[in-house]
N, C-alpha and C positions, 0 to 999 in steps of 0.2 A: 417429776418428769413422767410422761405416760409409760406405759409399755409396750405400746406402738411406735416407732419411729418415722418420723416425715424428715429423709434425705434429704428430697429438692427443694425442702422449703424452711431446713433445719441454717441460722446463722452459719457465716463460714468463719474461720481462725486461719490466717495464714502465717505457716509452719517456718517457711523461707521462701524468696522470692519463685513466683511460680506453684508454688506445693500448697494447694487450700486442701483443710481437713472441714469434717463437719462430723465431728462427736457423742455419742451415745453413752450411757454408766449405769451399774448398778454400784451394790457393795464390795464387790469382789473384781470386777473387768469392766474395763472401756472398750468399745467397738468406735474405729476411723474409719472414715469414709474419705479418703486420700485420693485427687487431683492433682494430677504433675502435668506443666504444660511440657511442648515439645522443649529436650534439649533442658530440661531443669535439672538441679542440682542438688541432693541432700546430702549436705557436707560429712563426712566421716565423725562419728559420734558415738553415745554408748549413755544406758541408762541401768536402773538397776530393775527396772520389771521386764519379765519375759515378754516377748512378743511374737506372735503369730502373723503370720497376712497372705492371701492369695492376689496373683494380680487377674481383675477383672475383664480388662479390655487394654490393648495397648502394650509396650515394651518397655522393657527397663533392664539395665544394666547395674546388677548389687552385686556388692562386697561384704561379706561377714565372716572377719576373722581374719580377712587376709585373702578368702577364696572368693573369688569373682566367678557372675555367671549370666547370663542372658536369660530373662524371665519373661516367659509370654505369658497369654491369656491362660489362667489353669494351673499354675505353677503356684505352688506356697513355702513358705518357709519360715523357721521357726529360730528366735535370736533367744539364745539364755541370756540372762540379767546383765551387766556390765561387759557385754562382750559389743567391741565395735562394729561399726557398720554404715553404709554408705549407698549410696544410687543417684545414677543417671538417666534419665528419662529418654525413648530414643523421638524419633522425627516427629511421631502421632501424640495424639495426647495418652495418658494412662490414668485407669482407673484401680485403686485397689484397696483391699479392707483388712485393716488391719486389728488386732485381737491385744489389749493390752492387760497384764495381772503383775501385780495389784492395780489399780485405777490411778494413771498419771494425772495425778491432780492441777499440772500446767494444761493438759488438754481437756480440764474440766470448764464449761464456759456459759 
């Protein structure tokens, strides 16, 4: 894989209905490039790599750990390993990038 990345022209993987990713990886971290249509849903879950993400454009409503909280443009947040977590996308579409370590090898593609 180069080490230049092409987002708009990168395959997509879809995550769950509505939620397409478009994936990136070294040795160490995957970078997501995550599309929630309006009103999409990522079912309450849990994995065991840490995860980063800021959301880019658009709205969402996450849950981690139990705390809920409305996430605009600008906002990031940061899930340790096995801890649960969840989101609703609101009315617009959202974009956001999320930071995964060690490299989840299902979002390898």
């Amino acid at each position: 894989m180069s080490c230049f990345c092409d987002i708009e022209n990168r395959a997509i993987k879809t995550a769950a209905p509505g939620i397409d990713l478009r994936t990136f990886w070294g040795r160490e971290m995957l970078v997501s490039v995550v599309d929630l249509a309006p009103g999409a849903v990522l079912p309450d879950h849990s994995h065991p790599h840490e995860q980063a993400g800021t959301i880019l454009s658009g709205e969402m409503e996450m849950t981690i750990d139990g705390e809920t909280r409305n996430l605009t443009a600008g906002d990031t947040y940061i899930i340790p390993g096995g801890v649960p977590h969840s989101a609703v996308a609101g009315e617009k579409p959202v974009r956001v990038i999320d930071v995964f370590s060690p490299v989840r090898e299902d979002y390898q593609y």
